[in-house]
N, C-alpha and C positions, 0 to 999 in steps of 0.2 A: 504494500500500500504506500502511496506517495500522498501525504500529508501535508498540505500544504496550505497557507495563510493569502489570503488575496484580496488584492485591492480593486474594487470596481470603478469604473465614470460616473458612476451615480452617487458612490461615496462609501459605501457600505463594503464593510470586510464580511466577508465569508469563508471560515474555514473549510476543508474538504478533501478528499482522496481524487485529483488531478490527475485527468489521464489528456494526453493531447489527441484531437482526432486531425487525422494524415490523409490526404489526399494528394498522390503521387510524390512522396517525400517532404512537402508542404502540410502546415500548420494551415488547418481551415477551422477549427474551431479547438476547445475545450469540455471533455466531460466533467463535470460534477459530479461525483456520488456522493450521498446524504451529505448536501450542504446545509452549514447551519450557520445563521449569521451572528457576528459576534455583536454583544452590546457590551462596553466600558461601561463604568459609573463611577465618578470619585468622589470619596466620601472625607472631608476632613473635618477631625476633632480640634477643638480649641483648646489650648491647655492656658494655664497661668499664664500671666505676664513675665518676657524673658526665658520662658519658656518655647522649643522650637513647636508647631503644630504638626499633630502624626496627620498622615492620611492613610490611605488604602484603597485600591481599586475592586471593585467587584465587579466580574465578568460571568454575564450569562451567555447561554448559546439557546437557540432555538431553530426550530426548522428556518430557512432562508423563504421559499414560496412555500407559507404557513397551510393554503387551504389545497397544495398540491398533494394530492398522493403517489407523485414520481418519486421515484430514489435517485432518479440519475438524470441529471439535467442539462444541456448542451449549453454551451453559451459563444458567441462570436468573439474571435480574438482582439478584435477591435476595443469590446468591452473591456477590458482587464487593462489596468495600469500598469501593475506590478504583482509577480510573483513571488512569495520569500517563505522562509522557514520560521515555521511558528516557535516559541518559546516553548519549553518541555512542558509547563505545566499545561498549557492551550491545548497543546498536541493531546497532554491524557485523560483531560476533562473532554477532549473531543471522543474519543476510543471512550472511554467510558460510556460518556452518553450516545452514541449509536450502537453501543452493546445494552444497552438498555440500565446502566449504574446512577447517572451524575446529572445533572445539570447548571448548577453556580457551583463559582468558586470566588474566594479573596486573595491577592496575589500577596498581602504581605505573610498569607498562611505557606505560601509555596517556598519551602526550602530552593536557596540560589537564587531567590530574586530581588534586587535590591529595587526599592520603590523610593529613595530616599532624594530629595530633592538637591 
């Protein structure tokens, strides 16, 4: 499985198992398999005065096209900004949740990830 993190033109990350579709050695699109789109949220605490402020990200994932019952979704390469490699925790809360486990996480829970400003 190739696990991969994406950026769309519309704005929206969608994680997902990327396969490229080949038309005589050319890239003419992108498969999706259970795409799920990522939401961020940053949450920051106030502490005293002099004191620095924590925060924390909270990442959910959910289906990408919510009321589709496709698992595997084409999409034009045109669309796609950028392709990159998700962070280890993204990658396991993604396998999680389309194995049917997980679906929030908070990144400052995630061993190796530094959130600090």
């Amino acid at each position: 499985m190739s696990i991969k993190l994406v950026l769309l033109k519309s704005g929206e990350d969608i994680i997902a198992d990327v396969k490229e579709i080949l038309s005589e050695d050319n890239v003419v699109g992108y498969l999706l398999n259970e795409p799920q789109s990522v939401r961020c949220e940053n949450k920051i605490t106030l502490i005293e005065e002099g004191q620095p402020n924590e925060s924390e990200i909270q990442v959910t994932l959910r289906p990408w096209i919510i009321l589709s019952k496709d698992k595997q979704i084409p999409i034009r390469p045109d669309w796609l900004i950028t392709v990159v490699e998700p962070v280890e925790f993204l990658k396991q809360m993604y396998e999680e949740k389309v194995n049917g486990k997980s679906e929030t996480g908070n990144v400052d829970e995630q061993p190796g990830f530094d959130n600090e400003d």
